[in-house]
C-alpha positions as CSV (number, residue, x, y, z in Angstrom):
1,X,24.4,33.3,56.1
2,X,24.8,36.2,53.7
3,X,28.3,36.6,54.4
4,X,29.3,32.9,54.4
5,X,27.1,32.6,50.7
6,X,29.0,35.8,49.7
7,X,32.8,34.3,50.6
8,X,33.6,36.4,53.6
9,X,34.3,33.2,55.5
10,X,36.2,35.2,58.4
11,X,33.1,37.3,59.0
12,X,30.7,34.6,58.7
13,X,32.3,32.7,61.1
14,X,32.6,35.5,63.5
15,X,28.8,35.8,63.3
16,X,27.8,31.9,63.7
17,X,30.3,31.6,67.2
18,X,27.9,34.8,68.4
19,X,24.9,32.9,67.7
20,X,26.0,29.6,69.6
21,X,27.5,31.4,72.2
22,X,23.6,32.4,73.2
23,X,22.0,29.8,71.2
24,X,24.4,26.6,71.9
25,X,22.1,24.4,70.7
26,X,21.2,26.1,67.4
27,X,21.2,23.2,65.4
28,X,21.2,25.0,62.0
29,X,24.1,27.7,63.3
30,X,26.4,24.1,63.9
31,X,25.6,22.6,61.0
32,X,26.6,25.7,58.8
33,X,30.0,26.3,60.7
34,X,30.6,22.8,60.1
35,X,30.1,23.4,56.6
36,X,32.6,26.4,57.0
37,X,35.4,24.5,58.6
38,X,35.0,22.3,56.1
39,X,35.7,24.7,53.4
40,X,38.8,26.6,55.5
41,X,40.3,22.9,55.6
42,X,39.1,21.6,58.9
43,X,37.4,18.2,58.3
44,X,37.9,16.8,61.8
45,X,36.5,20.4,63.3
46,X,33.4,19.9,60.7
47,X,32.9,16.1,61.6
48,X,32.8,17.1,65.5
49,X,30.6,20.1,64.9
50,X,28.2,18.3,62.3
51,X,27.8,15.6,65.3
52,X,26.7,17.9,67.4
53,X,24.0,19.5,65.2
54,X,22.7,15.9,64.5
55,X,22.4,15.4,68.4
56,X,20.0,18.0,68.2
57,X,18.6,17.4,65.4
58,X,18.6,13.6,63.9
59,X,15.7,13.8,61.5
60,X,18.0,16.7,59.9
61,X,18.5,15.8,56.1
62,X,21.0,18.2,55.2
63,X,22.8,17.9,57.7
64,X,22.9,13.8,57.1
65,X,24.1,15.1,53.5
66,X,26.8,17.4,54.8
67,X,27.8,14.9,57.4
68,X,28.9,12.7,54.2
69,X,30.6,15.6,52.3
70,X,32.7,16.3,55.5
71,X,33.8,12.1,55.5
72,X,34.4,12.3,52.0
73,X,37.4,14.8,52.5
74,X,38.6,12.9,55.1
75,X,38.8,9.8,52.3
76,X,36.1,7.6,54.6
77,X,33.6,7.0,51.4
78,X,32.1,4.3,53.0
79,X,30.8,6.0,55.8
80,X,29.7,9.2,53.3
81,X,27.2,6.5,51.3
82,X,25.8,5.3,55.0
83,X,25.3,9.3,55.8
84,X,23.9,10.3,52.0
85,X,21.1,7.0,52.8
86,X,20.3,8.7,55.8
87,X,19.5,11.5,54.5
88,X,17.8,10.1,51.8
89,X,15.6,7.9,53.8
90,X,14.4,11.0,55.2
91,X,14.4,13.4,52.1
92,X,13.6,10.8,49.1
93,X,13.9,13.7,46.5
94,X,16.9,15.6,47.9
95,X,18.7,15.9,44.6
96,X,22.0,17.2,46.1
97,X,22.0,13.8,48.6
98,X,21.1,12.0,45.4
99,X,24.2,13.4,43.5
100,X,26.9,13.0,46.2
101,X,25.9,9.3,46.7
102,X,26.2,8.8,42.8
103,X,29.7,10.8,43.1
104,X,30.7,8.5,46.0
105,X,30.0,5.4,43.8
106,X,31.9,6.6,41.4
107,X,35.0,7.4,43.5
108,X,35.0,4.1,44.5
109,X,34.7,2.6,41.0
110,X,31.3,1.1,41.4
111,X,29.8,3.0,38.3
112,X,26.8,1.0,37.8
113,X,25.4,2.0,41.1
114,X,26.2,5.4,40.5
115,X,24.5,5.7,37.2
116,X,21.6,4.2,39.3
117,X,21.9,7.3,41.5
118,X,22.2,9.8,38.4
119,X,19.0,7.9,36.6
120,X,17.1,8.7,40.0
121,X,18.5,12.3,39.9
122,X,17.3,12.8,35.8
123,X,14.0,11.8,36.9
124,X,14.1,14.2,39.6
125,X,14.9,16.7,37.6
126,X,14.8,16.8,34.3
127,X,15.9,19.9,33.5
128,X,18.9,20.1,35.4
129,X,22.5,20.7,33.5
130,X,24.2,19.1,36.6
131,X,22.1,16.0,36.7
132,X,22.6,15.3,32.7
133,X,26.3,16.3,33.0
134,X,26.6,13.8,35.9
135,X,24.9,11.0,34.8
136,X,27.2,11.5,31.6
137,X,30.4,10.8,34.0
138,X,28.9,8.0,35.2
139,X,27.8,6.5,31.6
140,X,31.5,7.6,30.3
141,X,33.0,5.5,33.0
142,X,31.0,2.2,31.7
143,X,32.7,3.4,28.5
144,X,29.4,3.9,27.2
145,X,30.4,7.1,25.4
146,X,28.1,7.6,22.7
147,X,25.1,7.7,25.5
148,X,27.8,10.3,27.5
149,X,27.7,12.7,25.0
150,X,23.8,12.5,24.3
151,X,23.5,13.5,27.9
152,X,26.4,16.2,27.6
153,X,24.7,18.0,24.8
154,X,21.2,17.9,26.8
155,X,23.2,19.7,29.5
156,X,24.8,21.9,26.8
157,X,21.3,23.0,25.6
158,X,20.4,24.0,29.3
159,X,24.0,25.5,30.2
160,X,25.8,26.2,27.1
161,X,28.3,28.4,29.2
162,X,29.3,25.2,31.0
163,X,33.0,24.4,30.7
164,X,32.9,21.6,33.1
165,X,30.6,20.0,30.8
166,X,32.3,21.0,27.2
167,X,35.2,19.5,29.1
168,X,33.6,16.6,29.8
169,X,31.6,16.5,26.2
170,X,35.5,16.7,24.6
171,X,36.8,14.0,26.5
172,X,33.5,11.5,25.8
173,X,34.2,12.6,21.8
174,X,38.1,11.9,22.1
175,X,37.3,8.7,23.5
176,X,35.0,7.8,20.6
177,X,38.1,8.6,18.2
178,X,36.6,12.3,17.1
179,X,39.4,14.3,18.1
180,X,38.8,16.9,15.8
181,X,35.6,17.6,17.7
182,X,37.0,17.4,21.0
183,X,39.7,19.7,20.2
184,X,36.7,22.3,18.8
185,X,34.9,21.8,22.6
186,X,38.0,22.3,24.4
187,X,38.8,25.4,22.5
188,X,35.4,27.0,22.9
189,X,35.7,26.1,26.9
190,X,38.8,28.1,26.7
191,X,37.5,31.3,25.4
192,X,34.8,31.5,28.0
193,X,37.7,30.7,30.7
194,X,41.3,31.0,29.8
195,X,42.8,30.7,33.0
196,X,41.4,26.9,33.4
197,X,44.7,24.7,33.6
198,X,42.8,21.5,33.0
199,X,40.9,22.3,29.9
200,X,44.2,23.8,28.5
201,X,45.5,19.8,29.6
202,X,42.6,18.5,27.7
203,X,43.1,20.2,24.6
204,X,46.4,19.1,24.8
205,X,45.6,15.2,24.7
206,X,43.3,16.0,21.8
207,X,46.1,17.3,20.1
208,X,48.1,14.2,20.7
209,X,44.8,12.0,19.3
210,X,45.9,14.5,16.2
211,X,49.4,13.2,16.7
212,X,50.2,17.2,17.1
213,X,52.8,16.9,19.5
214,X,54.3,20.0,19.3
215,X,51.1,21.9,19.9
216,X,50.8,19.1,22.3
217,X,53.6,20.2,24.4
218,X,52.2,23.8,24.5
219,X,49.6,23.1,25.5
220,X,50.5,21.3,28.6
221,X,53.3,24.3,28.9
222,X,50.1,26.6,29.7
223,X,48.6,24.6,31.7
224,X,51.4,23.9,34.2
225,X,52.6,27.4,33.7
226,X,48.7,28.2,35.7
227,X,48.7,24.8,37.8
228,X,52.6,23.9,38.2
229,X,51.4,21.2,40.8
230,X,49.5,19.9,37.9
231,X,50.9,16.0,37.9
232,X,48.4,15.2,35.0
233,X,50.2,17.6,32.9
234,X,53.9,16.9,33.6
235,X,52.7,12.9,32.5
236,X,51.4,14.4,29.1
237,X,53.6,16.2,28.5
238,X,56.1,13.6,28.7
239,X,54.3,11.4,26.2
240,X,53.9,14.0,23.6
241,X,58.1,14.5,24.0
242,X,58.9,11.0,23.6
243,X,56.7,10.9,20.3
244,X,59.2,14.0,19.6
245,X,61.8,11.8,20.0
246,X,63.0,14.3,23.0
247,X,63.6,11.3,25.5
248,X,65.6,13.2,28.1
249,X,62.7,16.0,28.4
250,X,60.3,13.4,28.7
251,X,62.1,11.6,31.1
252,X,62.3,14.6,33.3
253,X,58.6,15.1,33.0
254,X,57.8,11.9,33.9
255,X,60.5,12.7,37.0
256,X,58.4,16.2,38.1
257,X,54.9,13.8,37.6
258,X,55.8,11.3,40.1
259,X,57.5,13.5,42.4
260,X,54.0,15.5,42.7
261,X,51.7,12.5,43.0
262,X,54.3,9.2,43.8
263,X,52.0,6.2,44.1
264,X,49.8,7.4,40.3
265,X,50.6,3.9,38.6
266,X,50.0,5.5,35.5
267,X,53.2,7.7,36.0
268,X,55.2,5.0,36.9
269,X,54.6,2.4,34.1
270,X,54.6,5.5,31.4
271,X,58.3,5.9,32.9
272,X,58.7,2.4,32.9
273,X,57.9,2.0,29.2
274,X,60.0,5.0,28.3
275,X,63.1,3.5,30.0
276,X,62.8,0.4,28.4
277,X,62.3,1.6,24.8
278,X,66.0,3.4,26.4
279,X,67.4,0.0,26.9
280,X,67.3,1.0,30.6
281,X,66.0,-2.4,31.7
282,X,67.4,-1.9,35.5
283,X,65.7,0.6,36.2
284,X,62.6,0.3,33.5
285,X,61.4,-3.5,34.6
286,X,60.8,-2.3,38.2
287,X,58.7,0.5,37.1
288,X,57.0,-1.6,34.7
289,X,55.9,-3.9,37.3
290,X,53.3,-0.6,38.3
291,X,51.3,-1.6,35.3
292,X,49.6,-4.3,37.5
293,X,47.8,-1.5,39.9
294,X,46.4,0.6,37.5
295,X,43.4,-1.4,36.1
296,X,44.4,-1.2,32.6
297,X,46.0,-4.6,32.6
298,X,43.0,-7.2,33.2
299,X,44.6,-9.6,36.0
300,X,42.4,-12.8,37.7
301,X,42.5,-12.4,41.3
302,X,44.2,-15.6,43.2
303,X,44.3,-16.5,47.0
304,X,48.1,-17.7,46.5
305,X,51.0,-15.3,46.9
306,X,52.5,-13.3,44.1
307,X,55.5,-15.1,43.0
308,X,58.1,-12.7,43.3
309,X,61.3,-14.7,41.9
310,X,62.1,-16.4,44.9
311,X,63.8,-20.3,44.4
312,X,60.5,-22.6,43.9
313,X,62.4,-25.2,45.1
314,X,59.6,-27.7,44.0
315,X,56.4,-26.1,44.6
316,X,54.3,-25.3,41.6
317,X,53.6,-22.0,39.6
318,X,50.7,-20.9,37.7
319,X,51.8,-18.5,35.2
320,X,48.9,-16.6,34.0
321,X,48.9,-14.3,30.4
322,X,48.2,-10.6,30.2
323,X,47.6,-7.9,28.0
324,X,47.9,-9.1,24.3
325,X,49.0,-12.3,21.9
326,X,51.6,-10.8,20.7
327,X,52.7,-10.4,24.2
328,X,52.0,-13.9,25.1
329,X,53.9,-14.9,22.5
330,X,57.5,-12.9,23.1
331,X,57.3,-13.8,26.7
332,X,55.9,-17.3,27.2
333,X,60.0,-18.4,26.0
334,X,60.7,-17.4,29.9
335,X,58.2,-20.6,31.5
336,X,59.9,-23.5,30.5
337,X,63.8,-21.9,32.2
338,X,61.5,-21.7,35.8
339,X,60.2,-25.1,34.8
340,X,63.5,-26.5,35.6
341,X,63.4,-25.5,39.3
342,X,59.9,-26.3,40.1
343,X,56.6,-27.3,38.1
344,X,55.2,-24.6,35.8
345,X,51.4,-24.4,34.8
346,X,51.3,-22.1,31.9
347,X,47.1,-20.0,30.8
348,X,47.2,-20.1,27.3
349,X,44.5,-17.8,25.8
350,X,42.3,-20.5,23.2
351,X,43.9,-18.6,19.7
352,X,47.4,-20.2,20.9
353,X,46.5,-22.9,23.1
354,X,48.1,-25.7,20.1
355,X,50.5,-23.6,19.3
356,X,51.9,-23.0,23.4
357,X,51.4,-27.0,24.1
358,X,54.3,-27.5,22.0
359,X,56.4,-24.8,24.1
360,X,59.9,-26.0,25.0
361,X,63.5,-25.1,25.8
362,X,65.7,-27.8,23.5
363,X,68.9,-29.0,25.2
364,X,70.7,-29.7,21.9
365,X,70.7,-26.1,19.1
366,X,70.8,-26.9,15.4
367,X,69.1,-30.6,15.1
368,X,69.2,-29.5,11.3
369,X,69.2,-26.9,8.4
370,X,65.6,-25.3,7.8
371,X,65.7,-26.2,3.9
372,X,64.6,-22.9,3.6
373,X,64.5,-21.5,-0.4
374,X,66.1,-18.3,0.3
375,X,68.5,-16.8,3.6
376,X,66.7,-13.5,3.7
377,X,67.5,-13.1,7.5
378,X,70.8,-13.6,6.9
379,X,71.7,-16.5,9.1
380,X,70.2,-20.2,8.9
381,X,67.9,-20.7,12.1
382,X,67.5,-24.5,13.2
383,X,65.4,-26.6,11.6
384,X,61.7,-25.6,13.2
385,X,60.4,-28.9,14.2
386,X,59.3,-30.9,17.4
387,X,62.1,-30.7,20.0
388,X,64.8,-33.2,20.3
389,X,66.2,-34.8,23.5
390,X,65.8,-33.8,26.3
391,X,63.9,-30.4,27.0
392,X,61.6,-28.8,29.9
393,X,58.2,-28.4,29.2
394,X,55.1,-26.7,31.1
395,X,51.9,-27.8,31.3
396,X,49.4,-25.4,29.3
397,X,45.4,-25.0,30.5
398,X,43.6,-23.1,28.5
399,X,42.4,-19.5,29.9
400,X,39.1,-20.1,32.0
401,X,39.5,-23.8,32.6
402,X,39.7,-24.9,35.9
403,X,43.2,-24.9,37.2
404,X,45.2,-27.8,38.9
405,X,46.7,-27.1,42.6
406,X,49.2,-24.6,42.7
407,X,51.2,-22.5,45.5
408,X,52.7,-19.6,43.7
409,X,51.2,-17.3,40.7
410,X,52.8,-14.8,38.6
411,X,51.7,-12.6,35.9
412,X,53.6,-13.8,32.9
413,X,55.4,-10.2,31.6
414,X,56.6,-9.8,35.2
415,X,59.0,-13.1,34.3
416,X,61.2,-10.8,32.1
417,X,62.1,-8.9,35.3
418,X,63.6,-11.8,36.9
419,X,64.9,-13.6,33.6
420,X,66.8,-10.7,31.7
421,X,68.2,-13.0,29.0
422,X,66.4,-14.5,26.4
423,X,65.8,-18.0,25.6
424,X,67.1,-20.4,22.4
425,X,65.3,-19.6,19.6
426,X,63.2,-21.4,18.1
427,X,61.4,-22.0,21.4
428,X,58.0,-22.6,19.9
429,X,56.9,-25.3,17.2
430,X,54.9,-26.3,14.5
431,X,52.7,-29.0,14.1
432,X,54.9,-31.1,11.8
433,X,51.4,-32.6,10.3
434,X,49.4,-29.1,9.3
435,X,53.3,-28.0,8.2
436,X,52.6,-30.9,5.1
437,X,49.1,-30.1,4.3
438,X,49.6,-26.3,4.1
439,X,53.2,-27.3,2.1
440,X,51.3,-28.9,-0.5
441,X,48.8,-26.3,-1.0
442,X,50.9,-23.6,-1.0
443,X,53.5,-24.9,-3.6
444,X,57.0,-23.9,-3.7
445,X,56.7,-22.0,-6.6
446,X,58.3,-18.4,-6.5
447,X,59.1,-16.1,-3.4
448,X,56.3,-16.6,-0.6
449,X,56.5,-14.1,1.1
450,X,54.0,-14.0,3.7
451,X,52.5,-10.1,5.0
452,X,50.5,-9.4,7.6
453,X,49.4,-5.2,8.1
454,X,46.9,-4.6,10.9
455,X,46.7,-5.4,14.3
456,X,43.8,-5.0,16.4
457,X,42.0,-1.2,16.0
458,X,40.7,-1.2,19.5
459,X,44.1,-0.9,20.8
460,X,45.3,2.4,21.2
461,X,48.3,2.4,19.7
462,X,47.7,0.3,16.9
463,X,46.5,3.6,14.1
464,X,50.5,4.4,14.2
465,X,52.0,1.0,14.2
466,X,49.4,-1.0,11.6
467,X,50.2,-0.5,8.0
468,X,48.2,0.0,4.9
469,X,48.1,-2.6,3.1
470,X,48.9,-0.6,-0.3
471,X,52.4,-0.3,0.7
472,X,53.2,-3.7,0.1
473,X,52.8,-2.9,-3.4
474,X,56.8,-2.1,-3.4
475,X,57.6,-5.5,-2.6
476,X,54.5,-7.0,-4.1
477,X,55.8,-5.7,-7.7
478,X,59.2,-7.6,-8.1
479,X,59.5,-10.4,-10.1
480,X,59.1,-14.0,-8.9
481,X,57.5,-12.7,-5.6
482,X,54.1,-14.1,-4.2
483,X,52.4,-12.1,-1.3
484,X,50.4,-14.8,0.7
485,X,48.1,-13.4,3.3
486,X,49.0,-13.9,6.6
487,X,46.1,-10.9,8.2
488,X,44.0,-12.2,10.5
489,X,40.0,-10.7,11.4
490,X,41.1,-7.2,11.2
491,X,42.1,-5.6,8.1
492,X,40.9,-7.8,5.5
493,X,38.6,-5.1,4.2
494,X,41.2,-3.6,2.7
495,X,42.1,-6.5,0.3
496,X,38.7,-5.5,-1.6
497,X,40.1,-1.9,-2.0
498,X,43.6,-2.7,-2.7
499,X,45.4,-1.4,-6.1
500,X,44.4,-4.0,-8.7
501,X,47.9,-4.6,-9.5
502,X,48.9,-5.6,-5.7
503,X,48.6,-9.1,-6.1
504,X,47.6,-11.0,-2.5
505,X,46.7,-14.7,-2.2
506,X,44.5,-16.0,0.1
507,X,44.7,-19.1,1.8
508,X,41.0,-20.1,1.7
509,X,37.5,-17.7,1.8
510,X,37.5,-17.0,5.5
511,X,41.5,-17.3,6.5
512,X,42.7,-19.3,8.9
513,X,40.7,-20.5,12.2
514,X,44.3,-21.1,14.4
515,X,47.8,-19.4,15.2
516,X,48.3,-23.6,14.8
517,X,47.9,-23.1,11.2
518,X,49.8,-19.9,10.9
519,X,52.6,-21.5,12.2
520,X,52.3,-24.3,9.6
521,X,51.9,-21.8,6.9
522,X,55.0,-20.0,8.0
523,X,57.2,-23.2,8.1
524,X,56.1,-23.2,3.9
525,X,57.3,-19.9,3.2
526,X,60.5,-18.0,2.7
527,X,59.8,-14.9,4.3
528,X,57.4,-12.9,6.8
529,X,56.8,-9.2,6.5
530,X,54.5,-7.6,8.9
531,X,53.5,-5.0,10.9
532,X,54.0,-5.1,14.7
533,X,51.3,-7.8,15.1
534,X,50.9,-11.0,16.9
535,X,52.2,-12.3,13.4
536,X,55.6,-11.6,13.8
537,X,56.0,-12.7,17.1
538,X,55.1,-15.8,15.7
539,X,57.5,-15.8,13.1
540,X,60.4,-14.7,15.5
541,X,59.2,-17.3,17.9
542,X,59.2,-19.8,15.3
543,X,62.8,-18.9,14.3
544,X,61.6,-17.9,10.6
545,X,63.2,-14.9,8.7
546,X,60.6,-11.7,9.6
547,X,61.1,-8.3,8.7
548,X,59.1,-5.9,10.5
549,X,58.3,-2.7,9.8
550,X,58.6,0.0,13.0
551,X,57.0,3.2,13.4
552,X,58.4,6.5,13.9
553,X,58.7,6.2,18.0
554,X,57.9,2.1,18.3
555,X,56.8,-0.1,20.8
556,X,59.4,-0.7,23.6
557,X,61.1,-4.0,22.7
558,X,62.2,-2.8,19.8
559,X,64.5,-0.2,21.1
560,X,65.4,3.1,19.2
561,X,68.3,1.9,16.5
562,X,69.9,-1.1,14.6
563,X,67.8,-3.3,12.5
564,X,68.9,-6.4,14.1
565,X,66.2,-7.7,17.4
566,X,67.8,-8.8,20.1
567,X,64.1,-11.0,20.8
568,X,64.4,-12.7,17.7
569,X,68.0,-13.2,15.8
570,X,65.8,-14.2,12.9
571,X,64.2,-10.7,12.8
572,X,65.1,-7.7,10.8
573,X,64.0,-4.5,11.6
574,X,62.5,-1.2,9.6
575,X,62.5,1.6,10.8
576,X,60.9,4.8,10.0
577,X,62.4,7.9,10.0
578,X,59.9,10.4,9.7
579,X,56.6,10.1,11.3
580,X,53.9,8.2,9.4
581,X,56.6,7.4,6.6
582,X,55.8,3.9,5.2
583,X,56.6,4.4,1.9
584,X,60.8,5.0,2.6
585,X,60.8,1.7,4.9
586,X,59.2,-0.1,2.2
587,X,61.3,1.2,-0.3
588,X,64.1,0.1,2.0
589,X,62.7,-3.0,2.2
590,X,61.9,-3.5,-2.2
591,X,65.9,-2.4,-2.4
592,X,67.0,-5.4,0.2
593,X,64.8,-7.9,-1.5
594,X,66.5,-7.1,-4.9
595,X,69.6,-7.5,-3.4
């Protein structure tokens, strides 16, 4: 045993094959060569020599425990919890058995059960680093992160040379937006251990939090420079080059990441999103369908098959929304095209239920000039009214309403993989009825320009693509121009701390209830200006004149150069040029207003 404890696994195995060979049925000698052929990669030798000591011995808890560890390297978790009960049926307070089982939950993504386990382990010990730092995983995973890092500085206090658990206290703080602070844990982890590949990876992502891409990239250089089999670190890397703008680096990353680990979703939709920012949509739409297995996109779960483009040749297809509104929005033009083959049952999330029960595809383009004050898009869209003629439509149910029969289902963004050309615009409507009450109160005095700045904080992206509102200022001071407030739950704060000169009216105290009645609002004005919100997706939906305002490396569909959007012909875009730059595309934008 002192030589196995010590490392010299050689010897120590020597020594336990002398003891069996006059002791065969030594039932602690098997149970600790199991545990060495474990660790010299053997699992199947460890699983047959673990039975065997378990023969002898069934009433052996640590071997019950160890007998769980060895199916947990073979991938068979299932069977480890069964083995870790066992154990603990016969040990109630065997805090090792206690931990694996909690570590088995969480490997199989059942996180409340394992926080149960590391509760039960706290209590056991109380003054154990590993059980606070453990039951801080678990509590990070129900992305209950301020409780994490209570638990990770407990452990700190106990273990404060720990750089598992600074690691872990620096990923709970980057996920609660403090990546200043996680950048300081990961940095004092690294003095006590240098040579660590993934804490040199973490401090790398809390660099990118610090949109620090450069040290970004060096980071991830050291860490694949110790670990170059390190597939986390090839997909970071590639994300902090394509905010660099260094797209054929970063595609090569991406490349070496999947090559190393070839079914990590992750890898595969990062790629995908990179080659469709590209233009690359042959190869980019097929890796973007790898979004659907990594958990990030919420998707309901359906006993009918995927629909994977197939003819429907009259059978019907639910078509059900993902990810955001905005995304709802661009994509939902693609519905009524497969409506024509087959019917079409279209999930409209409540916020655009009216607003998607007037989608449809018009046979018959420009029923009319929109009587519009101004051409700032620089071409006269059709009149944006209820279709004319004849038209497909789709039935719309709102999200979480029980659903008609149906044979096929399909997650709405995978429809731009099998229809690669957009539809007519407009292809959705107002409601011709709140478009006169909203006329009337607006006026058609002056400019309207309508603006719209923030999207929603709690997605990730959205602290480089919202825009403060103080920036509208430069179109906000020209003469004959009226900003009417488009913004929407988020962001409104800032009209109580806006300059006093930036003059913004508001519709009514609380805003608008609908996307029905932005719509409306949007059909009274001259002009949209927005950030890359749900908003504009609406406007360009709508057919109205929107400018948009991009950030330095922007979202994927609106490709890299040009200001014209191949989504929405009414569209114009603004682009920055240097990271974080507002000021020059609104600047841009004041010049092109004047004229």
């Amino acid at each position: 045993m002192a030589s196995h404890r010590a490392g010299r696994l050689t010897e120590a195995e020597a020594l336990y094959l002398r003891v069996l060979q006059v002791q065969p049925r030594n039932f602690e000698a098997l149970r600790l060569f199991a545990v060495l052929s474990l660790q010299r990669g053997k699992p199947s030798e460890a699983l047959r020599l673990i039975g065997r000591s378990l023969e002898m011995n069934p009433a052996y808890a640590a071997a019950w425990h160890d007998r769980g560890q060895i199916l947990r390297a073979l991938g068979r978790n299932d069977e480890a919890l069964e083995c870790y009960a066992r154990a603990l049926a016969i040990d109630p307070a065997f805090v090792d058995a206690i931990a694996s089982r909690g570590q088995t939950f969480g490997a199989l993504g059942r996180n409340g059960e394992a926080l149960a386990c590391f509760d039960a382990m706290v209590a056991a010990a109380p003054g154990s680093a590993q059980a606070l730092n453990n039951r801080g995983s678990a509590l990070a995973a129900l992305k209950r992160y301020s409780d994490a890092l209570s638990d990770y500085d407990k452990a700190l206090s106990l273990q404060p040379r720990s750089t598992a658990i600074l690691n872990n206290r620096g990923l709970a703080l980057q996920a609660l937006g403090r990546d200043q602070e996680a950048l300081a844990a990961f940095e004092r982890a690294l003095i006590l251990d240098p040579t660590d590949a993934r804490t040199h990876n973490n401090r790398g992502l809390a660099l990118q939090g610090l949109d620090r891409h450069e040290n970004a990239v060096g980071c991830f250089d050291q860490a694949l420079a110790l670990q170059p089999g390190y597939a986390d670190a090839w997909n970071h890397r590639a994300a902090s080059l394509q905010e660099l703008r260094r797209f054929k680096d970063a595609l090569e990353s991406y490349e070496r990441a999947i090559a190393l680990a070839p079914e990590e979703s992750w890898f595969h939709w990062n790629l995908g999103l990179l080659l469709l920012l590209l233009g690359d949509f042959e190869r980019g739409w097929p890796e973007y369908e790898w979004r659907l297995r990594t958990g990030q996109v919420v998707l309901q779960r359906f006993q009918q098959p995927l629909w994977r483009g197939e003819p429907l040749n009259g059978r019907t297809l639910l078509i059900h929304t993902e990810q955001g509104l905005g995304d709802t929005i661009q994509f939902c033009r693609y519905a009524p095209q497969f409506a024509r083959e087959g019917r079409v049952i279209l999930q409209a999330p409540g916020p655009l239920l009216g607003l998607l029960e007037r989608l449809a595809l018009p046979s018959r383009k420009g029923v009319g000039g929109w009587g519009a004050n101004l051409d700032i898009a620089g071409a006269t869209p059709p009149r944006n009214s209820l279709p004319q003629g004849d038209g497909e439509r789709v039935a719309v149910v709102p999200t979480g309403d029980p659903l008609p029969n149906f044979d096929l289902q399909c997650p709405l963004l995978s429809l731009a993989g099998m229809k690669r050309t957009a539809s007519n615009v407009p292809y959705l409507f107002a409601d011709p009825n709140r478009v006169a009450d909203w006329r009337e109160k607006i006026g058609g005095e002056g400019l309207k320009i309508g603006i719209c700045w923030q999207g929603n904080p709690a997605v990730g992206i959205d602290r480089r693509r919202s825009i403060p509102l103080r920036h509208f200022q430069a179109i906000g001071r020209i003469p004959g121009v009226r900003l009417i407030s488009l913004q929407r739950v988020y962001g409104l704060d800032q009209l109580t701390t806006a300059p006093p000169e930036l003059r913004i009216e508001t519709l009514d105290a609380q805003g608008y209830e609908s996307f029905d009645d932005a719509a409306a609002i949007m059909m009274c004005l001259d002009l949209v200006v927005s950030s890359d919100t749900a908003i504009a997706h609406v406007a360009g939906a709508l057919g109205r004149p929107v400018w948009l305002g991009t950030s330095y490396v922007p979202d994927w569909r609106w490709g890299l150069e040009g200001s014209a959007c191949d989504w929405y012909p009414t569209m114009r875009l603004f682009r920055q040029t240097t990271r974080g730059d507002w000021l020059s595309v609104f600047a841009e934008m004041a010049a092109a207003l004047r004229g």
